[in-house]
C-alpha positions as CSV (number, residue, x, y, z in Angstrom):
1,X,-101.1,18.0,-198.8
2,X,-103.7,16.6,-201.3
3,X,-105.7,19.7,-202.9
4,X,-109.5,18.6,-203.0
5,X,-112.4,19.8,-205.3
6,X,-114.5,21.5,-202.5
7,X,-118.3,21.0,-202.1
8,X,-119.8,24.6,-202.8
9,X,-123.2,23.9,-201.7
10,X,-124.6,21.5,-199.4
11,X,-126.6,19.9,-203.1
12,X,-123.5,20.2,-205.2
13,X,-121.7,17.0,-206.3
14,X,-119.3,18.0,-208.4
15,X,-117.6,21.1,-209.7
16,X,-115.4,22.2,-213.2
17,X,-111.7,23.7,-212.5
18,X,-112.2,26.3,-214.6
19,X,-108.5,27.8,-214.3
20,X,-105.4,27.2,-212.5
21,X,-103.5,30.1,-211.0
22,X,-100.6,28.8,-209.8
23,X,-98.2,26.5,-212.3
24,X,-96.4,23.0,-210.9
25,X,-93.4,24.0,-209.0
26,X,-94.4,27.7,-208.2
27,X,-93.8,28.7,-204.4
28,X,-97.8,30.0,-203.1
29,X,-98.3,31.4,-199.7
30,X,-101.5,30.0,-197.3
31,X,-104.7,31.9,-198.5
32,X,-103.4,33.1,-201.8
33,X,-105.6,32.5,-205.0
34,X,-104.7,28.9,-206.3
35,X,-107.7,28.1,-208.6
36,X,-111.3,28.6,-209.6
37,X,-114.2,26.7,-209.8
38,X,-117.7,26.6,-211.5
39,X,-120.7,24.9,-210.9
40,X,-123.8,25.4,-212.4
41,X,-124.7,28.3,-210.2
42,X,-121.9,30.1,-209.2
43,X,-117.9,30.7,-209.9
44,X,-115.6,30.5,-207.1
45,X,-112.2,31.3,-206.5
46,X,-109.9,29.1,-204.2
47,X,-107.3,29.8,-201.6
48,X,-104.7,27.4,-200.9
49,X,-105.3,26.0,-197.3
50,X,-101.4,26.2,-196.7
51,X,-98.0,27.4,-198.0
52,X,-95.8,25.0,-199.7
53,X,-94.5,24.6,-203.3
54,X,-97.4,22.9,-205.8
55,X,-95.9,19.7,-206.9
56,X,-98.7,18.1,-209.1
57,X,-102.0,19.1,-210.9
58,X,-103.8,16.0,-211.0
59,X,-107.0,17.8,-213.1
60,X,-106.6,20.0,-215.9
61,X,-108.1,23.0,-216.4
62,X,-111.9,22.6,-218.3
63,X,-112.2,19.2,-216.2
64,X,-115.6,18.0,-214.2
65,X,-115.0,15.8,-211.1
66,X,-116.6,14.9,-208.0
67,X,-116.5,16.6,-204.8
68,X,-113.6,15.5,-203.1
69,X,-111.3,14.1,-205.5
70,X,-107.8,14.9,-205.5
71,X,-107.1,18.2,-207.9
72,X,-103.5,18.5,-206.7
73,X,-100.7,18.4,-204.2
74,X,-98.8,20.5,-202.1
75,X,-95.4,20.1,-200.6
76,X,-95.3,22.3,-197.2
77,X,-92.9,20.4,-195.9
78,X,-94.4,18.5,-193.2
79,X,-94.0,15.3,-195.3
80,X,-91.9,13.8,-197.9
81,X,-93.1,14.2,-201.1
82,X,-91.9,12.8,-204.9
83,X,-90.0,15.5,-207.2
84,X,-92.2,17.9,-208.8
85,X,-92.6,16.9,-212.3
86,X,-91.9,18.6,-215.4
87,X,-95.5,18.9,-216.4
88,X,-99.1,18.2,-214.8
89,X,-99.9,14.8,-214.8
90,X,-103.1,13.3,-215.9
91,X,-105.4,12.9,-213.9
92,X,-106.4,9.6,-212.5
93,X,-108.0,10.0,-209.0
94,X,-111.3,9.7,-210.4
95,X,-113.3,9.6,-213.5
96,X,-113.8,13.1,-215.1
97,X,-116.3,14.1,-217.5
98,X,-114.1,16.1,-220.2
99,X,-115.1,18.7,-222.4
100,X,-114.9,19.0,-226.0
101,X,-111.4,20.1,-227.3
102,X,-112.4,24.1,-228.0
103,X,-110.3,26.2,-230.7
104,X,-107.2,28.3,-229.4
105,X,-107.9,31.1,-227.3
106,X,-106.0,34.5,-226.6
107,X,-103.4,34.3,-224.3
108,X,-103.4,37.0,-221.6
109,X,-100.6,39.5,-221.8
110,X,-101.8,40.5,-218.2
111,X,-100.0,39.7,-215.1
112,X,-103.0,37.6,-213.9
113,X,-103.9,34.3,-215.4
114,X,-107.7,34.3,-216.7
115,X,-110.1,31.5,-217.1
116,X,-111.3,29.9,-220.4
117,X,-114.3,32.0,-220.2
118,X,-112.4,35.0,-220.6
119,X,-110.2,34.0,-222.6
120,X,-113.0,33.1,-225.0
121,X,-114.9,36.6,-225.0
122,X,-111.7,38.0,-225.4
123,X,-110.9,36.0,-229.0
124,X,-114.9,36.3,-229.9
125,X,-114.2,40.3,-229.4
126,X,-110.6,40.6,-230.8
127,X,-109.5,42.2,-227.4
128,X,-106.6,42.6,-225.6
129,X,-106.0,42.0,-221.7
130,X,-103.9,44.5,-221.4
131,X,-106.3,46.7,-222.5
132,X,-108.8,45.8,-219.5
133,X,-108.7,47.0,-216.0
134,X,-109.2,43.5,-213.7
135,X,-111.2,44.0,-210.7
136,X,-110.6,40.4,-209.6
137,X,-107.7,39.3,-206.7
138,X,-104.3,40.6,-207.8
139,X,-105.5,42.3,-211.0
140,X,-107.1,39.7,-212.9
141,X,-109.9,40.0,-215.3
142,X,-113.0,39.0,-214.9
143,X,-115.6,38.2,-216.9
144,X,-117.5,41.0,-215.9
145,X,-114.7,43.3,-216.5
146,X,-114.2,42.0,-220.4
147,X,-118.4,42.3,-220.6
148,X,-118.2,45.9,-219.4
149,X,-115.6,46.9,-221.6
150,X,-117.1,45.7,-224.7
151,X,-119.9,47.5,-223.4
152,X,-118.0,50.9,-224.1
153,X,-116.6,49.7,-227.4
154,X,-117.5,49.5,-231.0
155,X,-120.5,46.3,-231.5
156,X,-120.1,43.1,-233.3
157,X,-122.4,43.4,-236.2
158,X,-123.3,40.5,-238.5
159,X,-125.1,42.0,-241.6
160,X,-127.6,44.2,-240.1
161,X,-127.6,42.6,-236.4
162,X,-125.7,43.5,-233.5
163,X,-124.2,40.8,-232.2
164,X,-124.5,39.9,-228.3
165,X,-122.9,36.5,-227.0
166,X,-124.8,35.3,-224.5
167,X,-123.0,35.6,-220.7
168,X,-122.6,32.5,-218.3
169,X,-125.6,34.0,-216.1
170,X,-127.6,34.0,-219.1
171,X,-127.2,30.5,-220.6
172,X,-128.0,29.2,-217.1
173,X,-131.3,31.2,-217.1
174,X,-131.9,30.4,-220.4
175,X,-131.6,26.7,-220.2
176,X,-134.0,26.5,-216.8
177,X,-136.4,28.6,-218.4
178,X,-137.1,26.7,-221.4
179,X,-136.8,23.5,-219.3
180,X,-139.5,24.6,-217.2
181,X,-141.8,25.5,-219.5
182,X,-141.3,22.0,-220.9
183,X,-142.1,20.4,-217.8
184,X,-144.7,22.5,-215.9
185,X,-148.0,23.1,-217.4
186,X,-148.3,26.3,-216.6
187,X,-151.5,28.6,-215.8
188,X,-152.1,32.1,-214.5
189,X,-153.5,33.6,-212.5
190,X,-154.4,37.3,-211.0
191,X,-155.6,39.7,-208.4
192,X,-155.8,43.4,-208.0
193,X,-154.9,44.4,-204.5
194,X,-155.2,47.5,-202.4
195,X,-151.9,48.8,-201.0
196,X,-153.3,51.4,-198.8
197,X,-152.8,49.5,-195.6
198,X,-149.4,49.1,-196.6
199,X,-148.9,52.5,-197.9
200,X,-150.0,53.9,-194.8
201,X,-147.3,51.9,-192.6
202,X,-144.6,52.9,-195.6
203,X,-145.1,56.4,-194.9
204,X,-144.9,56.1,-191.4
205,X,-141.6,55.5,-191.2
206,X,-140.0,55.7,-194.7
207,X,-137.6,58.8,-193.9
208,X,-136.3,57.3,-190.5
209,X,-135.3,53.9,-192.0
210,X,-133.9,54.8,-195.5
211,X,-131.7,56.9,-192.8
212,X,-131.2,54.2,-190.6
213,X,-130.7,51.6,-193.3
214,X,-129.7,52.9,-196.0
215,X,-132.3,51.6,-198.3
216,X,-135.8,52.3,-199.1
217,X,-138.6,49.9,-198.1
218,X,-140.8,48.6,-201.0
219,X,-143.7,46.5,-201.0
220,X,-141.9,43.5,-201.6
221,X,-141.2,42.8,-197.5
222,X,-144.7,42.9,-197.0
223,X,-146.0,40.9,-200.1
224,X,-143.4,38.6,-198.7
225,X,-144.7,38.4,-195.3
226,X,-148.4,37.8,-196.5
227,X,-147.2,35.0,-198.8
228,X,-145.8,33.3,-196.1
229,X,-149.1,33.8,-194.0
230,X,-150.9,32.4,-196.5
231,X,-149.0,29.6,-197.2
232,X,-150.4,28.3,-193.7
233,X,-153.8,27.7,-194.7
234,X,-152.6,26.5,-198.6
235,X,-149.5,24.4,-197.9
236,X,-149.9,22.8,-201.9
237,X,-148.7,26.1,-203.3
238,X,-145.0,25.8,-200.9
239,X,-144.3,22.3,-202.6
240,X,-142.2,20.5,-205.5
241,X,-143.5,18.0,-208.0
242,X,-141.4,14.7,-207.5
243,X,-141.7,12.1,-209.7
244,X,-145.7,11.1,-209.8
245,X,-145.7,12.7,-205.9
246,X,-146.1,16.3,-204.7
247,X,-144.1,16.8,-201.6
248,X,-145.5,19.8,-199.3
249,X,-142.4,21.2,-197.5
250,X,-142.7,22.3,-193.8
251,X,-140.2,24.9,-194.5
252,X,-141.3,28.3,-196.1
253,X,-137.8,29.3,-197.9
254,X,-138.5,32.2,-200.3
255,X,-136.5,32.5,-203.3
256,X,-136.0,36.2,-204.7
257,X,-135.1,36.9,-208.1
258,X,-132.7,39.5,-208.8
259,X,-132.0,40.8,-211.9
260,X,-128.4,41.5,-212.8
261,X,-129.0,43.4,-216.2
262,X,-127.4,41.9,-219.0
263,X,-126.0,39.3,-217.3
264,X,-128.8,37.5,-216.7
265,X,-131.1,36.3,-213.4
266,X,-130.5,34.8,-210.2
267,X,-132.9,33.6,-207.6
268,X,-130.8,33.2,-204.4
269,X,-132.9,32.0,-201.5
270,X,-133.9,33.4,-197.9
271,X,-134.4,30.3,-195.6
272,X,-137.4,29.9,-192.6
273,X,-139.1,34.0,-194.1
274,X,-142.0,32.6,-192.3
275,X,-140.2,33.0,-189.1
276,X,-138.6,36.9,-190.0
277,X,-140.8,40.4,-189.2
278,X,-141.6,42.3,-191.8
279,X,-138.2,44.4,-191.1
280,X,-136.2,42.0,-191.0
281,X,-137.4,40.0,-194.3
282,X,-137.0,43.7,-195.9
283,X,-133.2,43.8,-194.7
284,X,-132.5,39.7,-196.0
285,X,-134.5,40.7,-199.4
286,X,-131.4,43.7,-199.4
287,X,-128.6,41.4,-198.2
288,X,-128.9,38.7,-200.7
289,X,-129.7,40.9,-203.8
290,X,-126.4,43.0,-202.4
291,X,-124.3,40.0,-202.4
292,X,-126.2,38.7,-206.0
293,X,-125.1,42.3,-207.6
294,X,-121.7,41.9,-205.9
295,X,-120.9,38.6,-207.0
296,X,-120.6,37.3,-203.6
297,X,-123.1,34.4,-203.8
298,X,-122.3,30.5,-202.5
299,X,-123.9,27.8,-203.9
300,X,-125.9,27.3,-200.7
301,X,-127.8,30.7,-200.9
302,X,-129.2,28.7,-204.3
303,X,-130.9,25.4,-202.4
304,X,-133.8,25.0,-200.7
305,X,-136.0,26.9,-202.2
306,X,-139.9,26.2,-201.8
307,X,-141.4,29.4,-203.4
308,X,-140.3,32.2,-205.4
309,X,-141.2,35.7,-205.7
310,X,-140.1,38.2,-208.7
311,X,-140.2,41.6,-208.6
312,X,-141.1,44.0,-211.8
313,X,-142.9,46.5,-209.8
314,X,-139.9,48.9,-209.9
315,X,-140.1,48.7,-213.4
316,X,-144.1,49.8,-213.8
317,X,-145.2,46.9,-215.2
318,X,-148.8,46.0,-214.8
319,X,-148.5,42.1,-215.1
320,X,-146.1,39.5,-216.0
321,X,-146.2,35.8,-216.1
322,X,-143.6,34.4,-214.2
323,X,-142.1,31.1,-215.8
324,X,-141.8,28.8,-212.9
325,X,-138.5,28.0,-211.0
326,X,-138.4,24.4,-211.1
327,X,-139.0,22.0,-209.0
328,X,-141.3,24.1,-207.0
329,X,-145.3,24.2,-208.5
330,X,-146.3,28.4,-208.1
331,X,-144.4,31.4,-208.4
332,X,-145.9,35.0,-207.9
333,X,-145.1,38.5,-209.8
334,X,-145.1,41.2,-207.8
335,X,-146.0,44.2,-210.9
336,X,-146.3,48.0,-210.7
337,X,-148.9,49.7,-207.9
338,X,-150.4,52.7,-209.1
339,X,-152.8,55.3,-208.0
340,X,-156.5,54.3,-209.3
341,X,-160.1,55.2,-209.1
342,X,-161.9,52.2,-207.1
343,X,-165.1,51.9,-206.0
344,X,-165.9,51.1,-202.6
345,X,-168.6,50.4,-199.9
346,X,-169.5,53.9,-198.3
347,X,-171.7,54.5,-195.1
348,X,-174.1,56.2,-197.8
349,X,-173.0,53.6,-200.6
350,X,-171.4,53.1,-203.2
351,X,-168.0,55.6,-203.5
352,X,-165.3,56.4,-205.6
353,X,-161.8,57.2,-203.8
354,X,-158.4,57.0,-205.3
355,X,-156.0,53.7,-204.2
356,X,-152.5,52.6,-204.6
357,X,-153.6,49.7,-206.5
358,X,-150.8,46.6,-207.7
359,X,-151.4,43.3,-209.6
360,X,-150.6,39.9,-207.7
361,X,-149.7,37.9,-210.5
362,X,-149.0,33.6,-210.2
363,X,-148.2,30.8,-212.2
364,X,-148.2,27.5,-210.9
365,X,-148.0,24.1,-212.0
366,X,-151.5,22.4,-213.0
367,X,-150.1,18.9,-212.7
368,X,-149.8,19.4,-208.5
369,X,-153.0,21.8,-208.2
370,X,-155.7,23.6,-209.6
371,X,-157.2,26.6,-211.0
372,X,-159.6,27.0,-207.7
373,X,-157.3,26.2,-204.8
374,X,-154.5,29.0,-206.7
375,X,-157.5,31.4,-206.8
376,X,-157.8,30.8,-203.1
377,X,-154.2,31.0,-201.8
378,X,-154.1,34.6,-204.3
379,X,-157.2,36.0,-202.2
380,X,-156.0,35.1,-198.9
381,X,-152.8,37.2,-200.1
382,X,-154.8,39.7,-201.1
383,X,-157.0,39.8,-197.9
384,X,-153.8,39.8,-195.5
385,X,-152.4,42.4,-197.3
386,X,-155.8,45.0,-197.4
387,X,-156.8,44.0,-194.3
388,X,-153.4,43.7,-191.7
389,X,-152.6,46.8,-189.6
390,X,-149.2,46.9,-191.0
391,X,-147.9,49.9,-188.7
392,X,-148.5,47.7,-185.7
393,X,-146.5,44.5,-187.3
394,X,-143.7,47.7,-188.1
395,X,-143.7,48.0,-184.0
């Protein structure tokens, strides 16, 4: 049976074997770990689809190829197949993109094999595998295990600098960031906004469904749901800049960042939010940043993204300018809400009273719209969340 490099995501066309588990001629069992693959979102580990005894490895370990090109074969005896050979052949199925030859790397004294990546941290750190507890299947180490244990050991210092290598996660976000920012010119834009509506319908029913669910429920669900809203009457902000051509997508698919401390950001995606209640955009907004946290993210929770939301507010911050996540042309930061003096309209006048009061904060591309239809979208947010009777839309 011919091993073949998997498609991860229903956009991904190729993939990078980043470590074989199994060597040619070893006996494997169906569903246990074979090899792993990374793309540039994700890292995923592979089950054999069958038992048998792995007679070739047609692509080496550090190797790029297409979706669907032959990786390797296993025997399970339901046809005849040529002796195993002595060593992996090379691999000629398809073209593959190799990687510069890197220098020698520690070689695990763990039971588990470990990819290149850890292999690396671990000769950048001077470590040993033995040393570190693997959380991955069967023991092995995982990156985020060698990342954590360094965390708890003595720095790297260079002169008068500690030195931090930069994760996986983080070269990903690094290299989309300033890539954005080279392509997008970007402008911002604000509005204060009063969460008492929202408040109100919080505190309705906060004990009851941190009970019932386990988690609290933040603003985030309902800036989400008003987003969405307003997308209806501005459909150029829910777009992506294509060529010379801005193409307005039918489909509202939210994309939520999530930080995942020092290991960088993700911004999985929530698909059709326009269609989901306010609870139930709350529970997806849990479920994906869960599985982000976790690890447990397919490259198809990365595509399809039309607009992205990113979340500070649990941090306090008062407003942040969100880099935007490219192709789209806007993304909003959702800052801090704190208690404020405002002035309103009184049946005797102007009044003072005290407001939970948040910054809506968006950038967006000024290539696919401008300053005054942004301004526009930003109050009709602003308006749906002020003005909605949020503990009816609760039910």
């Amino acid at each position: 049976m011919d091993v073949i490099m998997p498609q991860l995501g229903e956009t991904v066309t190729e993939g990078t074997v980043t470590v074989w588990h199994k060597k040619v001629g070893d006996k494997i069992k169906a569903d246990e770990l074979l090899f792993e693959v990374g793309t540039d979102k994700v890292e995923t580990e592979i089950p054999a689809a069958v038992a048998g005894t792995l007679t070739e490895i047609l692509v080496a370990e550090g190797e790029t190829v297409d979706v669907g090109v032959t990786l390797a074969v296993i025997d399970d005896g339901k046809e005849t197949s040529a002796p195993a050979p002595v060593a992996a052949a090379a691999p000629s199925a398809a073209p593959t993109q190799k990687k510069p030859s890197k220098p020698a790397m520690a070689k695990p004294t763990h039971a588990a094999p470990i990819s290149p990546v850890v292999a690396r941290l671990l000769t950048e750190h001077n470590l040993n595998a033995a040393d570190i507890t693997g959380t991955g299947r069967d023991g092995r180490i995982k990156k985020k295990d060698v990342l954590a244990h360094i965390g708890g050991a003595a720095p790297i210092v260079d002169g008068d600098a500690e030195v931090v290598p930069f994760t996986y996660t983080r070269k990903l976000t690094a290299e989309h960031m300033v890539r954005s920012k080279a392509t997008s010119p970007h402008v911002l834009q604000a509005v204060e906004v009063d969460f008492l509506a929202v408040d109100i319908a919080r505190r309705s029913i906060k004990d009851n469904w941190k009970a019932e669910q386990g988690f609290s429920l933040t603003y985030l669900p309902f800036i989400g749901n008003a987003v969405c809203e307003a997308i209806a009457d501005f459909p150029r902000v829910n777009a992506s800049v294509v060529g010379e051509a801005l193409h307005i997508h039918k489909k509202i698919n939210l994309a939520i960042a999530v930080d995942l401390g020092d290991e960088g950001l993700v911004v999985p995606v929530i698909r059709d939010a326009d269609e989901l209640s306010v609870p139930d955009l709350a529970k997806a907004i849990n479920e994906i940043a869960a599985k982000a946290r976790d690890g447990k993210l397919s490259g198809d929770d990365f595509t399809g993204a039309t607009y992205t939301l990113s979340n500070n507010g649990s941090t306090g911050t008062f407003i942040t300018a969100p880099i935007i996540n490219q192709p789209q042309v806007a993304i909003l930061s959702t800052d801090g809400v704190r208690k404020k003096p405002v002035v309103i309209e009184g049946d005797n006048g102007d009044e003072i009273v005290i407001r939970p009061v948040g910054v809506l904060a968006q950038s967006f591309d000024h290539r696919a719209i401008d300053g005054a239809y942004s301004g526009a979208f930003l109050g009709r947010v602003r308006q749906i969340l002020e003005e909605t009777d949020w503990a009816a839309e609760l039910g």
